[in-house]
C-alpha positions in Angstrom: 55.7 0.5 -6.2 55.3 1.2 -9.9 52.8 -0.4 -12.4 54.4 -2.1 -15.4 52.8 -0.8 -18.7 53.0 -3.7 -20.3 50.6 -5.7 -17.7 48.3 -2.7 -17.3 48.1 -3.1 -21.5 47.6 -7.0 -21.0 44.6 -6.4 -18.2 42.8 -4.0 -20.4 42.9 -6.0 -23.3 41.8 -9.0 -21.2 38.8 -7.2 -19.6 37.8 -5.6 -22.9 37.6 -9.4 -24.6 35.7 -10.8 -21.7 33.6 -7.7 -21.6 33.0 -8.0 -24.7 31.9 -11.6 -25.1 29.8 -10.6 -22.0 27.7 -8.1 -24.1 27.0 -10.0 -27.1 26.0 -13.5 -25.0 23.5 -10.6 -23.4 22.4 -9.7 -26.7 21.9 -13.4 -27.8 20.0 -14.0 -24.9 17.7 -11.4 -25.1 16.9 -12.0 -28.5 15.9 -15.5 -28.2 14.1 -14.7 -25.1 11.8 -12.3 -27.4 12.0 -14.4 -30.4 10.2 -16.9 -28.0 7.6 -14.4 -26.1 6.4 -12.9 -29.6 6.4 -16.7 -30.8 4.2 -17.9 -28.0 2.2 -14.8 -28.4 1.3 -15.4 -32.1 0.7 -18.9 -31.3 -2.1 -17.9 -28.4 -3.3 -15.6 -30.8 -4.3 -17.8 -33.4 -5.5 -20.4 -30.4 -8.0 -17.8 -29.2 -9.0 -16.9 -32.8 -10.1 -20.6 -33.4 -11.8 -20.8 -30.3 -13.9 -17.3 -30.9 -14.2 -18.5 -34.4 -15.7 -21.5 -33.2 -17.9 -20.1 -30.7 -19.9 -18.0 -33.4 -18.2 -14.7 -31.9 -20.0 -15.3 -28.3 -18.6 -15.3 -25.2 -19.6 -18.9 -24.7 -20.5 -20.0 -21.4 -18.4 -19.1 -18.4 -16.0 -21.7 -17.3 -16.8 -23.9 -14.4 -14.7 -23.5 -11.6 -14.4 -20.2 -11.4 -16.2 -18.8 -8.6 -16.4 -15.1 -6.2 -14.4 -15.9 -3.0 -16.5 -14.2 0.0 -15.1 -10.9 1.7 -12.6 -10.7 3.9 -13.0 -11.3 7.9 -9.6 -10.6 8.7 -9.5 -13.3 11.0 -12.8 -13.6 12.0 -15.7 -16.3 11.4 -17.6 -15.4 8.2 -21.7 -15.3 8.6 -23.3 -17.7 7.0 -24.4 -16.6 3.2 -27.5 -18.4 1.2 -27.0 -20.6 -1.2 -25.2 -18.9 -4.5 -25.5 -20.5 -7.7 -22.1 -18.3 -8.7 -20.3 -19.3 -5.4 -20.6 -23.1 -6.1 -17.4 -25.4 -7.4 
């Protein structure tokens, strides 16, 4: 069986023009994809700055919600713990 030279030439060119519209869509995509991180990033930025700003530089109180979770028991029932303040919801 021998190959025709003419539809090897055909495949290659075909390949090499989807290949190549393959690498710059990639290219496209990445770059919009970091155009966006480093816009969101900037954006969070200036968000924390106003908040700090607006906090006098402090810390500021610590956000409700967040509590320690106890230790792990790996299954088992946890002893009773007292009453923490930090623990509450």
């Amino acid at each position: 069986m021998a190959f025709d030279p003419a539809v090897l030439a055909t495949s290659n060119v075909v390949f090499g023009v989807v290949f190549g519209l393959f690498v710059v869509v990639f290219v496209v995509l990445v770059v919009i994809t970091l155009r966006w991180a480093v816009r969101r990033d900037r954006q969070g930025r200036i968000e924390w700055e106003r908040r700090h700003q607006a906090t006098g530089g402090s810390a500021g109180p610590r956000p409700r919600g967040l509590r320690r979770l106890p230790p792990s028991t790996n299954g088992h029932a946890p002893e009773p713990r007292p009453a923490d303040p930090e623990s509450a919801p």
